[in-house]
C-alpha positions as CSV (number, residue, x, y, z in Angstrom):
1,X,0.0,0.0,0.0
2,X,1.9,3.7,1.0
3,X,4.8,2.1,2.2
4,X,5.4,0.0,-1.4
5,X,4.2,3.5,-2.8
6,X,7.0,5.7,-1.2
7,X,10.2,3.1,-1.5
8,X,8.9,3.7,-5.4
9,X,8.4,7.8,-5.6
10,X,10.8,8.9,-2.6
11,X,13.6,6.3,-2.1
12,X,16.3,9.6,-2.4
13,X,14.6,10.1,1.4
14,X,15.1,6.3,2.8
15,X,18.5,6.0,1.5
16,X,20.4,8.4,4.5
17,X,18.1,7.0,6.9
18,X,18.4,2.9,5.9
19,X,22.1,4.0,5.8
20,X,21.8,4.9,9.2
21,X,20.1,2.1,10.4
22,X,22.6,-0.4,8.9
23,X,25.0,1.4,11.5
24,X,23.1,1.0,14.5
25,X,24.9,-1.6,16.5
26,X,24.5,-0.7,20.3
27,X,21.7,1.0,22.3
28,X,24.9,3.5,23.2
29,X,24.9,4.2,19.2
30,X,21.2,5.1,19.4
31,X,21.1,7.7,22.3
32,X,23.8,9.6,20.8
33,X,21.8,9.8,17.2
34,X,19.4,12.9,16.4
35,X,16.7,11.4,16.1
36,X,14.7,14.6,15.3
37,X,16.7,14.7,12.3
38,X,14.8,11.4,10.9
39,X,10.8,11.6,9.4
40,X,10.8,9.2,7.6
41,X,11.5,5.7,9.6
42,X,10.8,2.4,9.3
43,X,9.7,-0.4,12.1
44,X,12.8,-1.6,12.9
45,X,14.2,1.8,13.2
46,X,11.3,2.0,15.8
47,X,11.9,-1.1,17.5
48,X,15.8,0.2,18.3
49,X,14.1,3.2,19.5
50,X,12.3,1.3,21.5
51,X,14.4,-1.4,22.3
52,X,16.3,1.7,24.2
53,X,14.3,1.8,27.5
54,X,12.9,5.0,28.7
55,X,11.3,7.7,26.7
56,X,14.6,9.3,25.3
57,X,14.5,7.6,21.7
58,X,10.3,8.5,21.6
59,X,10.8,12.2,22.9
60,X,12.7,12.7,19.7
61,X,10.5,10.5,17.4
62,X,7.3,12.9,18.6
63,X,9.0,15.6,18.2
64,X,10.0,14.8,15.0
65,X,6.1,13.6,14.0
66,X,5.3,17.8,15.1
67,X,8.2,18.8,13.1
68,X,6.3,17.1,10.0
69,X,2.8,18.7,10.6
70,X,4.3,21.8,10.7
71,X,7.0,22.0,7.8
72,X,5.8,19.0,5.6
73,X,7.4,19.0,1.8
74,X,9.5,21.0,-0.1
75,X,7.2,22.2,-2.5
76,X,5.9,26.0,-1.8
77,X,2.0,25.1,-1.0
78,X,2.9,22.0,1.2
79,X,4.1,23.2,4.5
80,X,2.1,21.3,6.6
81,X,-1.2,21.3,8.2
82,X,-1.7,24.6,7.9
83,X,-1.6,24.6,4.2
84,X,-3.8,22.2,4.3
85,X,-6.6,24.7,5.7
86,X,-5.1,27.5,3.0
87,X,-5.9,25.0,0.4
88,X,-9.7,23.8,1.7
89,X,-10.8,27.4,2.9
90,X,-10.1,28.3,-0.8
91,X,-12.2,25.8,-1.6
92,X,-15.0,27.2,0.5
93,X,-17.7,30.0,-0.8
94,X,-16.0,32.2,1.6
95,X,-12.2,32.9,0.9
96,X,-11.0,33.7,-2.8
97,X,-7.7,34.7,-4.2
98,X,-7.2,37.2,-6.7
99,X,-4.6,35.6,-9.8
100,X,-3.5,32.2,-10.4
101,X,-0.2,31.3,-7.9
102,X,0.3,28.3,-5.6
103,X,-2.6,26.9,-4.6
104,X,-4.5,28.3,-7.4
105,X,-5.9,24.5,-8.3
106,X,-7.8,24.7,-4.9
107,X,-9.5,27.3,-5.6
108,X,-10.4,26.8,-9.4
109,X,-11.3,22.9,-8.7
110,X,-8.8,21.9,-11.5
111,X,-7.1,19.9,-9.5
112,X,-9.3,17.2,-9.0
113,X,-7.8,14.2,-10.5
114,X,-6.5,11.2,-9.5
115,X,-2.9,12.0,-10.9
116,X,-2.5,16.0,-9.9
117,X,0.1,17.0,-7.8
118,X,-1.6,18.0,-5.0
119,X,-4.2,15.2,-5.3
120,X,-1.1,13.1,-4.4
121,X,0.5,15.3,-1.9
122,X,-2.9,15.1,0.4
123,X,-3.0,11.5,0.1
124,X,1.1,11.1,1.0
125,X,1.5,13.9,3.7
126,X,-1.1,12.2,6.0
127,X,-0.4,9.1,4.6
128,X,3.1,9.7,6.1
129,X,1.8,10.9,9.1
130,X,-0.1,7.7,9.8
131,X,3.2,5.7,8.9
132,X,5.1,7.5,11.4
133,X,2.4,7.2,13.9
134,X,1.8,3.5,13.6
135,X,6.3,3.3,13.8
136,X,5.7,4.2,17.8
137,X,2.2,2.8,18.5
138,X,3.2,-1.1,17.5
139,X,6.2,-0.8,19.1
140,X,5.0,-0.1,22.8
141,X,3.5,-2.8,24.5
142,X,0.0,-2.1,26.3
143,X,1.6,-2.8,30.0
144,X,4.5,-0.6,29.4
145,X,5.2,2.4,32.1
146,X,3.1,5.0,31.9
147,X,5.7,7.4,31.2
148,X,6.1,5.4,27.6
149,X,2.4,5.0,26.7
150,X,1.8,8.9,26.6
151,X,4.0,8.8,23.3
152,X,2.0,5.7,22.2
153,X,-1.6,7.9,23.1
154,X,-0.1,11.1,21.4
155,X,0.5,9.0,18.0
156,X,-3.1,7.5,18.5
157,X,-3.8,11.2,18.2
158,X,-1.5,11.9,15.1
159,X,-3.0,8.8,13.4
160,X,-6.4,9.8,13.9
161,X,-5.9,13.4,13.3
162,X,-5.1,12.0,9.7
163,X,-7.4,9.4,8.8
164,X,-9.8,11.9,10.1
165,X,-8.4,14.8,7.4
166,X,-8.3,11.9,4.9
167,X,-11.8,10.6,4.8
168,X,-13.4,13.6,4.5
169,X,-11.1,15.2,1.7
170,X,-11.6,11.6,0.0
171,X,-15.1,10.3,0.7
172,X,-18.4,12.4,1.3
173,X,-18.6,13.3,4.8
174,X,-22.5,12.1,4.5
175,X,-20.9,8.8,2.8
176,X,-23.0,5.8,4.6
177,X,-21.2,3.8,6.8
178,X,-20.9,1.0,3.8
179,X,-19.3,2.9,1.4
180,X,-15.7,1.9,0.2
181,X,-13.5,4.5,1.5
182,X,-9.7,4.7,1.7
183,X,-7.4,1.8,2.9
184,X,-5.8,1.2,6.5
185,X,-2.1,1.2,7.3
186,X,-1.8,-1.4,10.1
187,X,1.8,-0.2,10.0
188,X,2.6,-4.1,9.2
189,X,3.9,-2.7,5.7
190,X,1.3,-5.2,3.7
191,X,-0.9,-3.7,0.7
192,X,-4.2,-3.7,2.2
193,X,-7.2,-2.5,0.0
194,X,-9.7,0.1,0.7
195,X,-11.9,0.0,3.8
196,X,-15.2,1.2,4.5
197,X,-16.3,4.7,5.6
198,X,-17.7,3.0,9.2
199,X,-14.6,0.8,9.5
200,X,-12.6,4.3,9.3
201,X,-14.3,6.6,11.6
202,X,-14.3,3.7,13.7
203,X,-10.7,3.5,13.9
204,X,-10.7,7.4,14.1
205,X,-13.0,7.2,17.4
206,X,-11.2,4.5,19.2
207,X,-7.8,6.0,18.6
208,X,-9.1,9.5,19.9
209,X,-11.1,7.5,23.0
210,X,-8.3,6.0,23.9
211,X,-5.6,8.9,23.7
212,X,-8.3,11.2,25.6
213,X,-8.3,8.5,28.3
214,X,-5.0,7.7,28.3
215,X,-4.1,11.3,28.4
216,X,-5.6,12.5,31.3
217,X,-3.2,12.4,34.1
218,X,-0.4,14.0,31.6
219,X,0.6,17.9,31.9
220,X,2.7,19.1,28.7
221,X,5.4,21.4,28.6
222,X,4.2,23.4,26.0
223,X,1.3,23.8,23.7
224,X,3.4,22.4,21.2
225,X,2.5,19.2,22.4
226,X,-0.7,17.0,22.1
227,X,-2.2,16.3,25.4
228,X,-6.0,15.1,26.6
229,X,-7.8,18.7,25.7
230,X,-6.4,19.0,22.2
231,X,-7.4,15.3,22.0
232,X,-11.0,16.6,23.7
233,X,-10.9,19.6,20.5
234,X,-10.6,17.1,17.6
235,X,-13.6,14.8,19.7
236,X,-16.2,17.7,19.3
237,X,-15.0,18.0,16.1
238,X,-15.5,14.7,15.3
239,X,-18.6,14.4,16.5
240,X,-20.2,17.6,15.2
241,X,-18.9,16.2,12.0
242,X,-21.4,13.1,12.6
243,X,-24.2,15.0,14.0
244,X,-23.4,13.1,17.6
245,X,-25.0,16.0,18.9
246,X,-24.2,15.2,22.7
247,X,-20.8,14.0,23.0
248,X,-19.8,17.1,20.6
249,X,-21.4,19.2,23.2
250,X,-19.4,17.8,25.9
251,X,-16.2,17.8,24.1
252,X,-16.9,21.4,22.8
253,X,-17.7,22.2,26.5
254,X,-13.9,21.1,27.8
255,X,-11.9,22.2,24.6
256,X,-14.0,25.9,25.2
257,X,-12.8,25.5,28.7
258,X,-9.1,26.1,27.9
259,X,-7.5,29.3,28.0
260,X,-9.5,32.4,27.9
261,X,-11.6,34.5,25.0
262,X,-9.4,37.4,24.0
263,X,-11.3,41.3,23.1
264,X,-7.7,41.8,20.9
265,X,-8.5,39.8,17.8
266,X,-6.2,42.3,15.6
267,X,-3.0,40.9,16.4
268,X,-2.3,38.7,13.8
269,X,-2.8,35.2,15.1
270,X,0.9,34.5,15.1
271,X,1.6,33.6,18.4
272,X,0.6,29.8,20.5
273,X,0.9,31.9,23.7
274,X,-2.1,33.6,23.0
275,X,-4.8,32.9,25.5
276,X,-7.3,31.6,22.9
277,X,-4.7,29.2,21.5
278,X,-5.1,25.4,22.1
279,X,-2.1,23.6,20.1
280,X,0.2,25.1,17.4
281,X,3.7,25.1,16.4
282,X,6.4,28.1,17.4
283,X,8.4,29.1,14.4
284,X,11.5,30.3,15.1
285,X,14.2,32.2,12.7
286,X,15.5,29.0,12.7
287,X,12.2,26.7,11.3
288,X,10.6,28.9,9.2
289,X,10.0,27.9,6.3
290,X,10.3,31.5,4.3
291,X,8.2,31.7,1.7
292,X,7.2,28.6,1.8
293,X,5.0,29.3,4.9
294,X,1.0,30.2,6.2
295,X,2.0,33.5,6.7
296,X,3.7,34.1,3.0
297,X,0.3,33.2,1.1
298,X,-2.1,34.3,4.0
299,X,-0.9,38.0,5.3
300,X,-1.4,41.0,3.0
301,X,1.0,43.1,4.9
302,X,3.9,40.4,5.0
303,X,6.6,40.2,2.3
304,X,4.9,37.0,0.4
305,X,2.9,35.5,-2.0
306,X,-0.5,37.4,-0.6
307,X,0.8,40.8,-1.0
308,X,2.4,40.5,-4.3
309,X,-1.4,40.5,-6.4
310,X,-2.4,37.4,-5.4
311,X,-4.6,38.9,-2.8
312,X,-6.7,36.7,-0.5
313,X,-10.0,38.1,0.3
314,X,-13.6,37.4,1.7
315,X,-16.4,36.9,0.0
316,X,-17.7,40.7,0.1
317,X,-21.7,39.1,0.7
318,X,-20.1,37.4,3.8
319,X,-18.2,40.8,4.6
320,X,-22.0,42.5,4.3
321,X,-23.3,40.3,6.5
322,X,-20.8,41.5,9.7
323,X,-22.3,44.2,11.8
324,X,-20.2,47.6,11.6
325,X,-19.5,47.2,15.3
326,X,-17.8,44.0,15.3
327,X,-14.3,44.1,15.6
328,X,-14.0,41.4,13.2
329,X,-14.5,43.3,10.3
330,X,-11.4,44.7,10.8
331,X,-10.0,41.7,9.8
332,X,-10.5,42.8,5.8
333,X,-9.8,46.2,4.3
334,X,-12.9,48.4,4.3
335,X,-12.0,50.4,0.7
336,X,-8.8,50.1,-1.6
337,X,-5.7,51.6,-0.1
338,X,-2.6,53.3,-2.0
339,X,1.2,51.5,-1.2
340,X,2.3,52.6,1.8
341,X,-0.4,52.9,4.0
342,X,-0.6,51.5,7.3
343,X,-4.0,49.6,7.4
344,X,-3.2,47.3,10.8
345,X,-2.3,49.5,14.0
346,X,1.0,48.2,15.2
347,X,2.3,46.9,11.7
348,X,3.8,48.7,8.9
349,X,2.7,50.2,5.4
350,X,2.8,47.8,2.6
351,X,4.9,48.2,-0.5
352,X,2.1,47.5,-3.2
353,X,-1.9,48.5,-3.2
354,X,-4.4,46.8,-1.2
355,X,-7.9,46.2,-2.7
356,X,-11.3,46.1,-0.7
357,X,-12.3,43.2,1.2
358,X,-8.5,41.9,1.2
359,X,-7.7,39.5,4.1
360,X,-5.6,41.0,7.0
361,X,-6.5,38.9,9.6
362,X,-2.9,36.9,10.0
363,X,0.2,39.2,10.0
364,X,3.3,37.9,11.9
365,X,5.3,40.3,13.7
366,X,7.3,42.2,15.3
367,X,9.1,42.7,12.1
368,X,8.4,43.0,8.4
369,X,9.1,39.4,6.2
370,X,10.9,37.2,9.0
371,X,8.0,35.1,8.6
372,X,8.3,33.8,12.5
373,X,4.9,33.9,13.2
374,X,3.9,31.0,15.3
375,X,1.1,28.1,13.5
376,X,-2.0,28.1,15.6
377,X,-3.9,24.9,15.1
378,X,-7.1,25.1,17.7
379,X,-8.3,27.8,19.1
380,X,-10.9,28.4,22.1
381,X,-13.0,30.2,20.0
382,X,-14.2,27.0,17.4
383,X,-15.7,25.0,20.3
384,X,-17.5,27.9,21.6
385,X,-19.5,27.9,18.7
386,X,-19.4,24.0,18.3
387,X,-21.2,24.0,21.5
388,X,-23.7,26.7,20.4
389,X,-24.7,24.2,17.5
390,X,-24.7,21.3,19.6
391,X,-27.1,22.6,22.0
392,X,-29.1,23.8,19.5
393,X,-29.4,20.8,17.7
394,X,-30.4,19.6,20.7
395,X,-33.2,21.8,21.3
396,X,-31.3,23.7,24.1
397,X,-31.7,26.9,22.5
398,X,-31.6,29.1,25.6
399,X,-28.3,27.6,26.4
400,X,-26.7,27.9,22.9
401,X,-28.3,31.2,22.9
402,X,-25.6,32.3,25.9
403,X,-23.1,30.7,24.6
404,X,-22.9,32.6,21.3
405,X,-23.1,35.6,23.3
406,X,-20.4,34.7,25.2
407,X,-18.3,34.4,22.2
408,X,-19.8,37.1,20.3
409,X,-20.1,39.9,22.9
410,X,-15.9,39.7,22.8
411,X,-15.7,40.6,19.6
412,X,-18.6,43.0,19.4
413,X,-19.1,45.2,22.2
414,X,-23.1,46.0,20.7
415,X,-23.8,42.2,20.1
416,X,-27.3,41.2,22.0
417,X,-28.0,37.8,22.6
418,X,-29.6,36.4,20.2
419,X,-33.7,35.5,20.3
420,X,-33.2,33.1,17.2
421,X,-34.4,29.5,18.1
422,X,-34.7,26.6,15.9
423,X,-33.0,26.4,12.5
424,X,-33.1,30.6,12.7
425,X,-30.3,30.0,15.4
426,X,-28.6,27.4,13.9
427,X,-28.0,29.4,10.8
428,X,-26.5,32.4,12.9
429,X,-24.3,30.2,14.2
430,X,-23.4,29.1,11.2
431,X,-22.9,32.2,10.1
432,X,-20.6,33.4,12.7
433,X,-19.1,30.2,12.7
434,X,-18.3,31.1,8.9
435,X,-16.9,34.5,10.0
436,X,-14.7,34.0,13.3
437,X,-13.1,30.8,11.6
438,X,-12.5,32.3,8.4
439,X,-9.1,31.3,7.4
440,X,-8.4,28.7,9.7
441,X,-9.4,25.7,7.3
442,X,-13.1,25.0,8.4
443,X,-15.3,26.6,6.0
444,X,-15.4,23.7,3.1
445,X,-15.5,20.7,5.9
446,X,-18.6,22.4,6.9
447,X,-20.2,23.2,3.5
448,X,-19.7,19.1,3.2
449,X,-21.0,17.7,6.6
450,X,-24.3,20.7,6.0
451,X,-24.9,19.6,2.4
452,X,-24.0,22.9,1.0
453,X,-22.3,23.6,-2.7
454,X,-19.9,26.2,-3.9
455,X,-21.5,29.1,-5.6
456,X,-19.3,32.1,-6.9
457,X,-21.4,33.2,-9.1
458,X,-23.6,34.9,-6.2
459,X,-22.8,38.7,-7.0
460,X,-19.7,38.9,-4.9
461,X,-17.8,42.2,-5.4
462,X,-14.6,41.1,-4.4
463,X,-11.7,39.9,-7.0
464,X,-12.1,36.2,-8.0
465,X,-9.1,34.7,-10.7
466,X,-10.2,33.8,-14.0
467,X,-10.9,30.1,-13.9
468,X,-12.8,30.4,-10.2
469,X,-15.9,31.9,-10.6
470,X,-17.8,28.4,-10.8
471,X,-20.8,26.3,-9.5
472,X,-20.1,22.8,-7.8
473,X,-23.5,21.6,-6.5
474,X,-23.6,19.9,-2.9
475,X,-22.8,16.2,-3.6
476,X,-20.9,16.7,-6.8
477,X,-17.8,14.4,-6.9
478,X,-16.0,17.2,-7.5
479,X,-16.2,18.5,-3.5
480,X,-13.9,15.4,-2.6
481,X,-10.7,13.8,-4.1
482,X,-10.2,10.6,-6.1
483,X,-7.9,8.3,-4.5
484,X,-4.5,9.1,-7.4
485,X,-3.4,6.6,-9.6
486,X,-0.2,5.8,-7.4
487,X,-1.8,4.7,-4.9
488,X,-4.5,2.7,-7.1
489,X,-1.2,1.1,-9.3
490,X,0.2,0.5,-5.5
491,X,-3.3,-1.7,-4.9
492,X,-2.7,-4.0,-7.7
């Protein structure tokens, strides 16, 4: 399956590392290797790891697991998770981009097919992620101390985390149970064939169950690291992806929990001590990835891709739609500005123009193009309003009615609480759901798991490339990808 896939298409990255393996001849050899240095491993490089004792050897392979997620390839639009939500909020009715550039085949759906780059990059980077995962978790025996089963419950995460991306970007999220899906790695390097849509989220569940469990006693250093309420955040997602309506309200309610709501919402998002901030990655001057990075294709005001006319904007019907007194509109430029101008308070005028309804949400300071701005994965914020649908869903509308208010009344100091009930509340929670996350990879997973198709051809003002302005109904095979012809080729 992968494994047979990548000794094909990527063997220039095993050779240094099966090199290095062949050396290994004492457990004295192993502690002195970086073993941050290594992604890509296979199970017997695990197995020394393990073989080790203590949590040394695993430290390192975790860390090197985060290092993945947050740099991924080499190529300029696959840096990681975060790229990953550039690449399916451009695929939303909500974000656009002005001229064709990296991750241009997102947004024009052109990319759909089973032997496009970036078709095969999705399916590899979590692909990868899973092999990596299932490296540590089937090498840890169930009895082992519990100082050595947190990195066995933090890859339970990872791997879930993935399979999770990958049946929705792959399947319909409203796929019955016994639809054929995408295939299983055991991690026993065997091609498997695809499994079913339940058999998936079932795997997904259990892994996240069991890491949330096995979690709980554990206090991270950092919020670099996974621990039992970023597992609790991806639960309610999970679940509000299913329509569990209870269990995503309980999750929501201890991933909400964490941290505190923040009135400043015009700093940028580029830093994981920020109080809303769940998990993320800190990008130093000595990670960052440059132009290949969130920041480079996301910020307007930042020396990259973004500001040099391929401007990212909102859907200007979506911008109508937020009140004048929310602070969140100042996330978008309110009318064209000339070069030079300073359009965020505490940042710096940008060298070229900046047309209306351009995205300025994410800037990275303190300085102009250092792009150190830290990756924020979860924020408070999302399960705040997962919880207002939840309960709403429920018929709890007095209680999701607080709980948007809550939320909202932070970013808008005019916001009253809402007297919506029924679907009338759902929808405005949908629809600040649309505008609070905007940016942050969420929009197109929910246009799937709501049944709702892409429409650019709705009288937006805002600049759209040539190519983009299109229709995809709800339920169109084009809203998901087809497993790529590697992987197919691998099967047989």
């Amino acid at each position: 399956m992968i494994n047979i896939k990548y000794t094909k298409m990527r063997l220039s990255k095993f050779i240094p590392l099966l090199t290095a393996i062949l050396v290994i001849s004492s457990c004295s050899d192993i502690d002195e290797r970086d073993f941050a240095d290594e992604r890509y491993y296979t199970s017997s490089h695990a197995s020394a790891v393990s073989s080790v004792g203590g949590s040394t050897g695993l430290v390192a392979l975790d860390a090197s697991i985060l290092s993945y997620l947050m740099a991924g390839e080499t190529s300029t639009d696959e840096f990681g998770l975060k790229a990953v939500d550039i690449a399916f909020d451009l695929r939303s009715n909500d974000l656009d981009m002005s001229g064709s550039t990296w991750f241009g085949g997102y947004h024009r759906y052109d990319n759909v097919l089973p032997n496009s780059n970036d078709t095969e990059h999705l399916w590899e980077f979590f692909y990868r992620v899973i092999n990596q995962a299932n490296g540590i978790i089937n090498t840890i025996p169930d009895d082992s101390p519990e100082e050595i089963l947190v990195y066995k419950y933090k890859s339970q995460t990872y791997r879930a985390i993935a399979y999770f991306y990958l049946i929705r970007i792959f399947q319909h999220t409203n796929a019955a149970d016994s639809v054929e899906a995408i295939p299983i790695d055991f991690g026993d390097f065997v091609g498997e064939s695809n499994s079913t849509v339940g058999e998936v989220k079932q795997l997904i569940l259990q892994d996240l169950t069991q890491a949330y469990n096995g979690l709980q006693g554990y206090s991270r250093s950092s919020k670099e690291e996974v621990d039992a309420t970023v597992v609790a955040a991806f639960l309610a997602r999970y679940h509000l992806t299913y329509e569990n309506w209870s269990e995503a309200e309980s999750f929501a309610t201890e991933a909400m929990s964490f941290g505190s709501l923040s009135s400043d919402v015009a700093h940028g998002y580029d830093e994981i001590g920020l109080s809303e901030a769940i998990w993320g990655s800190v990008i130093t001057a000595q990670t960052t990835t440059f132009y290949r990075s969130f920041f480079s294709h996301m910020s307007q005001i930042s020396d990259g891709y973004s500001g040099w006319n391929h401007f990212k904007s909102i859907n200007s019907n979506l911008y109508d739609l937020i009140p004048s007194t929310d602070e969140r509109k100042k996330w978008f430029a309110d009318q064209d500005y000339d070069p030079g101008a300073v359009i965020v308070p505490g940042s710096w005028g940008h060298y070229n123009f900046t047309p209306k309804y351009t995205m300025l949400k994410f800037w990275d300071g303190p300085t102009y193009g250092n792009f150190i701005g830290d990756y924020i994965y979860l924020r408070n914020a999302e399960f705040y309003l997962t919880r207002a649908e939840a309960l709403a869903r429920l018929n709890r509308d007095a209680e999701a009615q607080q709980v948007l208010y809550d939320l909202n009344s932070t970013r808008d100091p005019s916001y009253v609480k809402s007297t919506s009930t029924g679907q009338a509340l759902i929808d405005e929670i949908i629809l600040y759901r649309r505008i609070e996350l905007f940016g942050e990879g969420v929009a197109s997973f929910d246009m799937a798991r709501l049944g709702v198709g892409l429409n650019r051809q709705d009288g937006r003002l805002n600049r759209v490339q040539p190519g983009a302005d299109i229709v995809v109904p709800a339920g169109s095979d084009d809203m998901i990808y087809p497993i790529p012809t590697l992987e197919i080729d691998a099967q047989q």
